[in-house]
N, C-alpha and C positions, 0 to 999 in steps of 0.2 A: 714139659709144656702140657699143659690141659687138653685135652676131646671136647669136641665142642657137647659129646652125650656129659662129662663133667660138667661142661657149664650150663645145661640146661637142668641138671637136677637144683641147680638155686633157685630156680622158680618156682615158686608157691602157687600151684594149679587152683588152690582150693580158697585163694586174697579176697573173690568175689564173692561170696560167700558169709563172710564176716563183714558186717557191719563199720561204714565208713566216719567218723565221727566228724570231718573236717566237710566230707561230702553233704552231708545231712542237716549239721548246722547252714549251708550256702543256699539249701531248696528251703528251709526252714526262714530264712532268714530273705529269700524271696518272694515268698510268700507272705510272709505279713508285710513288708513293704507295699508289695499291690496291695493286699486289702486295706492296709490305713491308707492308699493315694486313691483307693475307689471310695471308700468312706468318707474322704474330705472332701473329693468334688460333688460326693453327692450331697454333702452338708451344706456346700455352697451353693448348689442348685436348689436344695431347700429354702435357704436363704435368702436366692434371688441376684447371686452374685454369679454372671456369667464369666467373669474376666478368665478363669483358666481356659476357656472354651477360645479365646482369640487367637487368632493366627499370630497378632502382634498389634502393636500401640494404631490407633485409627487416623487420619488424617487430620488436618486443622480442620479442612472444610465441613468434616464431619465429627467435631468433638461434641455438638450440639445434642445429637441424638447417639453419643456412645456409649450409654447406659441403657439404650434400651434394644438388643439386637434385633428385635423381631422387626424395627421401622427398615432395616433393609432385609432381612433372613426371612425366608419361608421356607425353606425345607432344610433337614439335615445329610448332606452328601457326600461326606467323606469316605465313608466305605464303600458306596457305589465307585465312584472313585479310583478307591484303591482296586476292589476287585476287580473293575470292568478297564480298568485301566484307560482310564478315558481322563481328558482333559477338559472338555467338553460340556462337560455338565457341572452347573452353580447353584452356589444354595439363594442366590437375589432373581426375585424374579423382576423384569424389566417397569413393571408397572408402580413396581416399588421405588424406582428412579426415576420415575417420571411425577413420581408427586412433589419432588423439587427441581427435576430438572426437565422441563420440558421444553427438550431440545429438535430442530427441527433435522427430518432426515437428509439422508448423503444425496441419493438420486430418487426420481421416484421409479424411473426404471432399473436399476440396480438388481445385480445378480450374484449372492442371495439379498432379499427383500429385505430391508433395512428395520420391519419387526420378529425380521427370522436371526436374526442377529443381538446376542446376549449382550446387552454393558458392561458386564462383569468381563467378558470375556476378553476387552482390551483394558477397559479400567477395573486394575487390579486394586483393593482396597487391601490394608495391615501390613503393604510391602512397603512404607512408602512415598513419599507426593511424588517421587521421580515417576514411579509406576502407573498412579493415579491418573497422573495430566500427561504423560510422554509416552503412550506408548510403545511397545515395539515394532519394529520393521514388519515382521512376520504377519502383523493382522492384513497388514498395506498390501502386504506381496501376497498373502492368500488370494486378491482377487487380483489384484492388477500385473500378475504373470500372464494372462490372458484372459483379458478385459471382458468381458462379455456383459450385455443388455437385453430385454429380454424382447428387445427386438430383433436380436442379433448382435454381432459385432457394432464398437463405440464409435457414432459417427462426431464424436467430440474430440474423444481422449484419444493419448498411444495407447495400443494395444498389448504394450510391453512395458515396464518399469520396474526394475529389481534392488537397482541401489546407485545413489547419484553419483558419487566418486570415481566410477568406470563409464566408459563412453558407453559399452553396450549397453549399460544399466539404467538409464536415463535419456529420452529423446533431446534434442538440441530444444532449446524455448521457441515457438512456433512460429513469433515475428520475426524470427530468424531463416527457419527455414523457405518463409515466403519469400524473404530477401536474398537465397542464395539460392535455392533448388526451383522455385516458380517465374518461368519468364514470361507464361500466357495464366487469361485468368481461370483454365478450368486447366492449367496442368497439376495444382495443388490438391485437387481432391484425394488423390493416392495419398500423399505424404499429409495433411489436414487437414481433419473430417469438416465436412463442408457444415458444421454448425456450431466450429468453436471459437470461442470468444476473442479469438485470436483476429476476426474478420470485422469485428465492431469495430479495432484499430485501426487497421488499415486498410487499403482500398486498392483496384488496380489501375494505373492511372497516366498519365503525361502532361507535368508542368511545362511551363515554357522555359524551353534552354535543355529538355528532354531530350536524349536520342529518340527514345523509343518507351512506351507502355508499359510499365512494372509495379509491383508489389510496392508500397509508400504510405509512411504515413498521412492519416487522411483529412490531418489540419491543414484548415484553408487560409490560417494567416501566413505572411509572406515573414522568413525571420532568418536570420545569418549569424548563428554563433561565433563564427570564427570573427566577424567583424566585432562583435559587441566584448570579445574576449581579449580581442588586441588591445594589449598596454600601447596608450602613448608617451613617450617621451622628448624632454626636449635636450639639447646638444649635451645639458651636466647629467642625466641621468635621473631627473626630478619628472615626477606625473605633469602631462600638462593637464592644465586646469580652463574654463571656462565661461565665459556668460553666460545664464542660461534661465529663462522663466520672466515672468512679469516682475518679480523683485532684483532681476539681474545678481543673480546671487552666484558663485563657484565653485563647480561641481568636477569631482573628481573622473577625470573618462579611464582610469586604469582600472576596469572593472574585472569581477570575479563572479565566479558561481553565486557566492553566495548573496550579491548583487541582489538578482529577481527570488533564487529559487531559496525561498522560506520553508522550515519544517514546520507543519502544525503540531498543534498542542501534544499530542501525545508522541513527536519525531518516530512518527514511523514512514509517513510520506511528506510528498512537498504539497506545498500549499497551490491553488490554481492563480496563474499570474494577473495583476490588476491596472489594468492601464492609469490609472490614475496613483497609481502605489508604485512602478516600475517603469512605467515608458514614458508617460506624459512632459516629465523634468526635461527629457532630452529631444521629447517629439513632440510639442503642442499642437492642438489642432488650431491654428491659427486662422482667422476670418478676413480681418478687417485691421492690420497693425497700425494706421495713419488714424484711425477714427475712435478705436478702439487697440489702444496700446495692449501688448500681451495678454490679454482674454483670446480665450480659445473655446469653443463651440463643445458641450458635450460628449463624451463621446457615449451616445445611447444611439435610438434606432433614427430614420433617416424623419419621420416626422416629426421627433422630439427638437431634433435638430434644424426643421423647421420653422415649429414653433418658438426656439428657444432667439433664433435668428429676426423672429418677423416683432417678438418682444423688443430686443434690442433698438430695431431701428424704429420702433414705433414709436417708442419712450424718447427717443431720441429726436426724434421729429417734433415731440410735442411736450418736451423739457419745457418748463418757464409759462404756458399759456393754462391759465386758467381760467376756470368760466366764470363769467361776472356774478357779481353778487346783486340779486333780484331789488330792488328800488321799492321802499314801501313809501307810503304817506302817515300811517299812523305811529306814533312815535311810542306808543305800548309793545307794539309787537318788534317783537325779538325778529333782525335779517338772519337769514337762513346761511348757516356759516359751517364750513366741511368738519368733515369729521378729523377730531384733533390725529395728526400724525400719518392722517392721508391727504392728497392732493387731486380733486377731482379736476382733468383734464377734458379737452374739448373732443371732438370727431374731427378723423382725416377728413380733409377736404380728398375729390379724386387725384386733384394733380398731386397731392403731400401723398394719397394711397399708391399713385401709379410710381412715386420716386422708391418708395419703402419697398415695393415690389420688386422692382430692379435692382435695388442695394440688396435685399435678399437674396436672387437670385445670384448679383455676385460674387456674393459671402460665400454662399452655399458651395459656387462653383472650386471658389479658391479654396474649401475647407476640403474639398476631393480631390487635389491636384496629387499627381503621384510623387513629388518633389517638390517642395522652394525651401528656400532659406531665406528668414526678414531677417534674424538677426542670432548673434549667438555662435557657438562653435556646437555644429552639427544641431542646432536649431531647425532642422529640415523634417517635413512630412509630412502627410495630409490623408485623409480615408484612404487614398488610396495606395500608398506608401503601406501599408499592411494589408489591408483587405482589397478583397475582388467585388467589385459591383456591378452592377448590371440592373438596368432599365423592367420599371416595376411592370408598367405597360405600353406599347408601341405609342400611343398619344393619350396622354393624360392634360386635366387642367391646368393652368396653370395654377392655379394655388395649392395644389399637392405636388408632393416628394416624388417624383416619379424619377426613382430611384430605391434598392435595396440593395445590402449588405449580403455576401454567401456568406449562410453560417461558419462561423471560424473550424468547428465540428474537430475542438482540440480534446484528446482524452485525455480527462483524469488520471484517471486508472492505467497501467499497461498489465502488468500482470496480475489479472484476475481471479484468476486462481491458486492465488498464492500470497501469503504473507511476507513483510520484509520491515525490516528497522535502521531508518537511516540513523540514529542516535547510538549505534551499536556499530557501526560504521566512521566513527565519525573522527576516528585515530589517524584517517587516511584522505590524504586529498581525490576531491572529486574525479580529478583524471586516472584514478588508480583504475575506476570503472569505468567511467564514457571518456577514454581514449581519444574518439574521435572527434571528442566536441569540437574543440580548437580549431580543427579542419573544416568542418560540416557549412556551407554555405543554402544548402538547400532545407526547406520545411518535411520535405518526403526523405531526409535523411532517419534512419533508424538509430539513435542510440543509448538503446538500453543496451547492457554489457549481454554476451552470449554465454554459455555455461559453463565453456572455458575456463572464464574469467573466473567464477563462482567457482571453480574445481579449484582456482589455486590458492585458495584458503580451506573451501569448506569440504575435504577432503582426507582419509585416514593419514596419508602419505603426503603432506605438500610440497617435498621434496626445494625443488631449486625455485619454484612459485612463492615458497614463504621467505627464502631469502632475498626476493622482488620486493614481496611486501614490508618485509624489516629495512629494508634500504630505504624504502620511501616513508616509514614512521623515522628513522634516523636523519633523512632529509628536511624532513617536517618540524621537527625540535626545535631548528635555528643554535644548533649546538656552535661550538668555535670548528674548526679544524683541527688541531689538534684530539686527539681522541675520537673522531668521525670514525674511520675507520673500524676502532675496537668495536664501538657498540654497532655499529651495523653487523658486525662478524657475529657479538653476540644475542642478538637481534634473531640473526637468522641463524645461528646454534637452536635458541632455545622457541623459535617459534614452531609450536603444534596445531595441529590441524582443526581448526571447527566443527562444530555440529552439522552433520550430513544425513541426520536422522530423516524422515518423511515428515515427522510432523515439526519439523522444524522449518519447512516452510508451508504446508497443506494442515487444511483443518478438514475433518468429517463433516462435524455440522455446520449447516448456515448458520452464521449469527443473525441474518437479516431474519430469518424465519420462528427465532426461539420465540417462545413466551414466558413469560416472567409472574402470569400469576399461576404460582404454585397451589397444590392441592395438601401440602401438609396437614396433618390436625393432631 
C-alpha cells in the first residue's frame, strides 16, 4: 500500500506556472463578449434607440409615449441603487406624472405629505398593468399600522389596518360598530372618530315602537321590508295578483329585491328609489276617488300639491262656461273669437271660490291620511303612510300649505369610503349579504352586511364560508335534484378565495378632485 509522502510526489508543484490554454481562452473570450455587448448598446444610444435600457415592455396606458423615455425619466438610478441599497429612490420624478395625471391628493393632513410621496414608488411601471394599477399592500400598511395626521392621531380613521382576511387586521365597518358597541351618543368617540363619514348615515335616535335611543339609520321615510318581501299566495300555490291604479290593471304582490332596488349604469351600486317608478303602482296618493277616479295628487312639495289640487277643482267648477262672444254692429269686423285650441273661461264667483276652497282643503286632508283603502288589493296610503309631517307654522292663511314634509334624509351612499360592484356579485342572491332584510320591519334597521360576511369570500382561506357560498350558487341554478348534491360538493371543493388586497376596495386619490386637463406637450 502507498505513503501518503508516495502520493503526494504526483503533484506537479510547479502546474501554476505554465500557462493554462483552456483557462485563457474563457477570460479571452469574456472579454470580448463585454466589449462587443458595450459597443452595441452604445451604437444604439448613438442611434437613439433606448429599448435595451428597459426594465421590460411599458404599459398599454403608456405605449403613447414609449419611445420616448425622458417624457417620464429624469435621472439615471440604478447604481445609486444598487450601492446604497435603497429602494427608495426613482429615476420619475412626480412632476413628470402629473402632466397626465393630475390626480387629486389622499388627505390634506396626511403623514408623510402626499407631495413627499413618489408615484413610482406604488406605481411600478415595465412590471406590468397588475403592478401599475394594483398596488401592493405594503404601501397601505406603511402608513396605516399607526395612523397618524399631522394633527395628531386619525379623528376619522382606525388607527390600525394590516390585512382584511383577520379580525385583528381590519376594524369591523363603523355602522356596525355604532349598532353593537354605542348605546349613548357620546359613547362612540373612543371606538369612531367623531368626524367619520360613518355619522352622515346615521343618527342617534328613537322611533316610535323604540325601547329606547340608539345608533339608526337616519331616513325618515317610514318602510318595512319584511312586509313588501312576503310572497303572497293563494290555496294552489299561485302569486296572488291584484287590482291596482287608474287603469285597473294586475300587478303581481310576490315581490323581490330586485323589485325597487335597480343597478345603475355602470352596476356598481343601486339606483336611488322613485316613488313614481316603485311605490306609486301599489300606493297612490289618492284625493278625491268619486270626483276624480284614480288620479292621485303629486307627490312633490306640499305647495305643489296645493296648487296642483286648487287646479283641479277650479277647472272643474268652470268646465263648460265660457265667456260670451262680444256683439258687434258692423258686419266688416271680424267677433273676437279664442284662441284655436284654448277655451277662455270665466271668474269664480265667491260662492263657486268658497266651494273650491273647501274641496281642496278636503283633497288635501285625505291625500295625508296615514291609511285608506278606495279600492284595489293593498291600494292603501297617503303622505302620511311614509312620511312624517308636521305644521309649517302655528297659524298660517288659509290659502297656503301649512304643512311640510321631514326630509326623507335617505343616504345614497353607505360605504363612503370604499368601493364595491354589485355586477360582480351578482352569481348570488341578495340575502347571501342582507340576511336580515326579510325580517327588518323598522327604517333605523341597518343592513348592510358586516365584514364577516365579506371575510367569507374575500379571504385567503374561505374555508367552510365558500362552501355557504357554493351551496347557494348551486341553489340558484334551478338545477333538477338529482345531481344537486354533486355540484354543490364541487362547488365548494373548488371555490377559492377573492381579492382581499387594499385596493380592491379603497382608492388613494379622489376622483371627485382629479383634473382632466393635462399638461402634456
Amino acid at each position: 500500500m502507498r505513503s501518503s509522502r508516495e502520493l503526494s510526489r504526483r503533484v506537479d508543484l510547479h502546474a501554476h506556472e505554465r500557462p493554462n490554454a483552456a483557462r485563457r481562452a474563457s477570460w479571452w473570450l469574456a472579454f470580448w463578449a463585454g466589449s462587443a455587448s458595450l459597443m452595441w448598446v452604445c451604437l444604439l444610444f448613438a442611434r437613439g434607440d433606448n429599448r435595451p435600457y428597459q426594465a421590460g415592455p411599458v404599459t398599454t396606458p403608456h405605449r403613447l409615449i414609449e419611445n420616448d423615455c425622458a417624457k417620464c425619466h429624469t435621472t439615471w438610478t440604478p447604481l445609486e441603487r444598487l450601492v446604497g441599497l435603497r429602494d427608495d429612490v426613482h429615476s420619475t420624478d412626480n412632476h413628470k406624472c402629473d402632466a397626465c395625471h393630475r390626480v387629486a391628493e389622499h388627505h390634506a393632513n396626511q403623514v408623510p405629505a402626499h407631495k413627499d410621496i413618489s408615484c413610482a414608488a406604488c406605481h411600478q411601471e415595465h412590471e406590468g398593468s397588475e403592478m401599475l394599477i394594483r398596488p401592493s399592500n405594503r404601501h397601505c400598511i406603511a402608513c396605516h399600522t399607526d395612523l397618524k395626521t399631522t394633527h395628531g392621531p386619525s379623528e376619522t380613521f382606525a388607527k390600525r389596518a394590516t390585512r382584511f382576511d383577520e379580525p385583528d387586521g381590519h376594524p369591523e365597518f363603523a355602522f356596525k360598530r355604532f349598532c353593537d358597541a354605542c348605546d349613548e351618543i357620546s359613547s362612540c368617540i373612543d371606538a369612531i372618530g367623531p368626524k367619520h363619514p360613518a355619522r352622515s348615515v346615521m343618527q342617534f335616535m328613537q322611533r316610535p315602537g323604540d325601547e329606547k335611543p340608539h345608533w339608526q339609520d337616519r331616513g325618515r321615510v317610514r318602510f318595512n321590508h319584511a312586509a313588501h318581501l312576503k310572497a303572497e299566495y293563494d290555496k294552489d300555490g299561485k302569486p296572488v295578483y291584484g287590482l291596482i291604479g287608474k287603469d285597473r290593471k294586475f300587478v303581481d304582490y310576490s315581490r323581490s329585491c330586485e323589485a325597487c332596488h335597480e343597478p345603475d349604469n355602470d352596476r356598481h351600486f343601486m339606483k336611488p328609489i322613485h316613488f313614481e317608478r316603485h311605490c306609486q303602482e301599489c300606493h297612490p296618493l289618492l284625493f278625491d276617488n268619486d270626483r276624480f277616479p284614480g288620479q292621485s295628487v303629486p307627490h312633490e312639495t306640499p305647495d305643489v300639491v296645493r296648487g296642483f289640487l286648487t287646479e283641479m277643482y277650479t277647472m272643474r267648477t268652470l268646465r263648460g262656461e265660457l265667456l260670451p262672444q262680444p256683439a258687434t254692429d258692423q258686419p266688416n269686423q271680424l267677433a273676437l273669437r279664442p284662441v284655436p285650441g284654448h277655451r277662455d273661461f270665466g271668474k269664480l264667483t265667491k260662492d263657486q271660490a268658497k266651494i273650491v276652497l273647501d274641496d281642496v282643503a278636503a283633497a288635501e286632508e285625505l291625500a295625508q291620511q296615514h291609511k285608506h283603502s278606495l279600492f284595489g288589493y293593498e291600494a292603501s296610503g297617503g303622505c302620511r303612510y311614509c312620511h312624517q309631517l308636521e305644521p309649517l307654522v302655528e297659524k298660517a292663511p288659509t290659502s297656503l300649505a301649512n304643512w311640510r314634509v321631514v326630509p326623507p334624509n335617505i343616504p345614497e351612499r353607505w360605504l363612503l369610503d370604499a368601493t364595491f360592484h354589485h355586477g360582480s356579485h351578482r352569481m348570488l342572491d341578495c340575502t347571501a349579504c342582507h340576511a336580515d332584510a326579510g325580517k327588518s320591519k323598522s327604517t333605523g334597521d341597518v343592513l348592510i352586511p358586516s365584514i364577516a360576511v365579506c371575510r367569507t369570500c374575500h379571504s385567503e382561506s374561505p374555508g367552510q364560508g365558500a362552501g355557504a357560498v357554493a351551496g347557494q350558487i348551486a341553489d340558484g341554478q334551478g338545477q333538477r335534484a338529482e345531481g344537486q348534491g354533486s355540484l354543490r360538493e364541487l362547488l365548494s371543493r373548488t371555490m377559492q378565495g377573492a381579492r382581499f388586497d387594499c385596493v380592491e376596495c379603497h382608492r388613494y386619490h379622489d376622483p371627485k378632485k382629479e383634473r382632466l386637463n393635462g399638461l402634456l406637450k
